[in-house]
C-alpha positions in Angstrom: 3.0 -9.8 7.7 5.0 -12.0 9.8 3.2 -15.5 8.1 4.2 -13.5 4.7 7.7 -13.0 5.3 8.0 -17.1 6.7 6.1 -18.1 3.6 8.5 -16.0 1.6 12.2 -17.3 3.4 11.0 -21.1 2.6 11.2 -20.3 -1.0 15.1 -18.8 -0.3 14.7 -15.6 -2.4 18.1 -13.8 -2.6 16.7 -11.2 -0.8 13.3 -10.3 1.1 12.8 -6.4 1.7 9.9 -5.1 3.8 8.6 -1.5 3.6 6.2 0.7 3.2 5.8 4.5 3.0 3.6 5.5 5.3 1.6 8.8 5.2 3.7 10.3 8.1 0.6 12.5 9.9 0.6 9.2 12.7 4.2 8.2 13.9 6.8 11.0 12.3 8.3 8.7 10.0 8.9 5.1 8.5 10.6 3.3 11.3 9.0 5.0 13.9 5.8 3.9 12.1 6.7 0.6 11.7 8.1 0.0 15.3 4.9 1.7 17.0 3.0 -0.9 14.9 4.7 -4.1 15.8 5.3 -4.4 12.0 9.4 -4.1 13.0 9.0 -6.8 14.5 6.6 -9.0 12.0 9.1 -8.0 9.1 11.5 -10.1 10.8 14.8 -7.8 10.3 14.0 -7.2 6.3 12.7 -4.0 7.0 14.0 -1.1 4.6 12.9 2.5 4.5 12.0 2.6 0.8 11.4 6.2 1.2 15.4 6.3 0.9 16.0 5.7 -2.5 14.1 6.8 -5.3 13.8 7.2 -9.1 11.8 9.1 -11.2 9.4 8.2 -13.9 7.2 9.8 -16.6 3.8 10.3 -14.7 0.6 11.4 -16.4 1.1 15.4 -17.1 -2.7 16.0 -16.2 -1.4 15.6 -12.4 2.5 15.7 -12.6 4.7 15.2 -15.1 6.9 12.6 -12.9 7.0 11.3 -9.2 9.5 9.5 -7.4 9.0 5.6 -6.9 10.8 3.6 -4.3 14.1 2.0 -6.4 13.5 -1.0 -4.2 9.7 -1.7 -5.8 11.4 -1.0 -9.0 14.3 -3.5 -8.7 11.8 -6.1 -6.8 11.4 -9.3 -9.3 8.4 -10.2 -7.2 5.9 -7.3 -5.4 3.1 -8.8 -3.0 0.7 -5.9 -1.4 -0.4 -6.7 1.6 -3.6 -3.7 1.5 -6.0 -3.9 5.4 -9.6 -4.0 4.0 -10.5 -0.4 5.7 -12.4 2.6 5.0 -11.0 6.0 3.0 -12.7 9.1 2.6 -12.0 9.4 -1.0 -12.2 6.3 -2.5 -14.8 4.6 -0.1 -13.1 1.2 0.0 -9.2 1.5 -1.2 -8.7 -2.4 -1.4 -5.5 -3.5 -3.3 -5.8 -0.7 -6.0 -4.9 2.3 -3.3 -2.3 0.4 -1.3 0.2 0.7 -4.4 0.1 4.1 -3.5 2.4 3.0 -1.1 5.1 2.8 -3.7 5.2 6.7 -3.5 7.7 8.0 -0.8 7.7 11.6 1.0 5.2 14.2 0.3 3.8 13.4 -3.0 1.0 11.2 -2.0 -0.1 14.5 -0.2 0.7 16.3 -3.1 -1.0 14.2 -5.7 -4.5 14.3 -3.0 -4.3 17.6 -3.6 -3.7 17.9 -7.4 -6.9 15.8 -7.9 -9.4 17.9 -6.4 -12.4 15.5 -6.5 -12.7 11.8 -5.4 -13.4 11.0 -9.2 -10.0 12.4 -10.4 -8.6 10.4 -7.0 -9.4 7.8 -8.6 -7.5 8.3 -11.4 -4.2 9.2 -9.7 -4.5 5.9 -7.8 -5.0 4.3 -10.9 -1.9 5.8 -12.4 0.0 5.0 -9.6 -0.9 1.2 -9.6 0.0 1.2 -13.5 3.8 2.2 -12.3 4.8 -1.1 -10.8 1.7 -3.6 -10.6 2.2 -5.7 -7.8 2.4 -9.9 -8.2 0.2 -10.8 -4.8 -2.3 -9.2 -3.3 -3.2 -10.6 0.3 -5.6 -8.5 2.0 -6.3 -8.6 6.2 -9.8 -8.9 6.2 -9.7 -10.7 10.1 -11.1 -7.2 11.2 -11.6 -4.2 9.0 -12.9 -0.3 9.2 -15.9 1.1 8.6 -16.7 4.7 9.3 -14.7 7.9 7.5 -11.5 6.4 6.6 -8.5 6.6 7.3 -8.9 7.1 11.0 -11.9 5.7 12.1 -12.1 3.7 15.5 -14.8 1.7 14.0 -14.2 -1.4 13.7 -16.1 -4.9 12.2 -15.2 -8.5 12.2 -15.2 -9.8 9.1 -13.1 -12.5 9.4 -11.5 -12.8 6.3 -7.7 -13.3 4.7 -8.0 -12.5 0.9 -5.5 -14.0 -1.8 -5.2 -13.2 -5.4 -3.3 -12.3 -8.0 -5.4 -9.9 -9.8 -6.7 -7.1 -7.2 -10.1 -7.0 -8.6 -10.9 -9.9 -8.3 -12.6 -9.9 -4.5 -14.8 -6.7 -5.2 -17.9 -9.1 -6.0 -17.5 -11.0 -2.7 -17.0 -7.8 -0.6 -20.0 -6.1 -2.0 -22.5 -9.3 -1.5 
């Protein structure tokens, strides 16, 4: 995140912000998260809690009629995800897709696991979530990823890897050879 943020104050944006919003069953909540992480610190003082400030859109009805985004992601000219190649129990391999569920603050993402019922229909909530706000960037930390029942697995692989692109599918083919 750190090299990201660097990268991104060379360009002199008028404004950087750094967030996330975190599932909350780990640290409590976002800035304890990010400070037990070290990401405080990586984000270089543009961290925001972008569980703050929300507004809500039109959702699709067969889940919930409308969920709260981040205003920040909204307002954002630029987005760049920054998804860790890991495991998940639902979706097998998230990649860039399931990190824009990140955009979603409080209880919802919860919420909306719970709604969908079956990792097929999952799917489909991620999806519509991504479709809210696309992001620009996508660059995924492959250095060391997760195998193992996702989220919370200890185990770990090297892989090695930083991943770049604007269009989040476009890595699948090289992570599946």
């Amino acid at each position: 995140m750190r090299a990201v943020v660097e990268k991104v104050e060379e360009m002199s944006p008028s404004a950087i912000v750094v967030g996330d919003n975190p599932g909350m069953f780990n640290y409590g909540d976002n800035e304890h998260s990010f400070e037990k992480t070290g990401l405080m610190d990586a984000a270089k003082g543009y961290y925001r809690n972008l569980g703050n400030t929300t507004q809500n859109l039109i959702f699709n009805p067969d889940f919930m009629p409308e969920v709260g985004i981040s205003k920040e992601i909204l307002d954002a000219d630029i987005i760049i995800s920054l998804p860790k190649f890991k495991t998940h129990g639902l979706t097998i391999m998230p990649g860039a897709i399931k990190n824009s569920y990140g955009i979603l603050p409080g209880a919802q993402k919860a919420k909306l696991h719970q709604i969908a019922g079956t990792p097929e229909r999952f799917h489909d909530v991620i999806v519509e979530v991504f479709r809210l706000r696309i992001p620009d960037l996508y660059i995924m930390d492959a250095v060391v990823g997760m195998e193992g029942n996702g989220p919370a697995s200890p185990e770990l692989r090297e892989i090695g890897l930083i991943l770049a692109a604007d269009n989040p599918w476009l890595w699948m083919g090289l992570l599946q050879e």
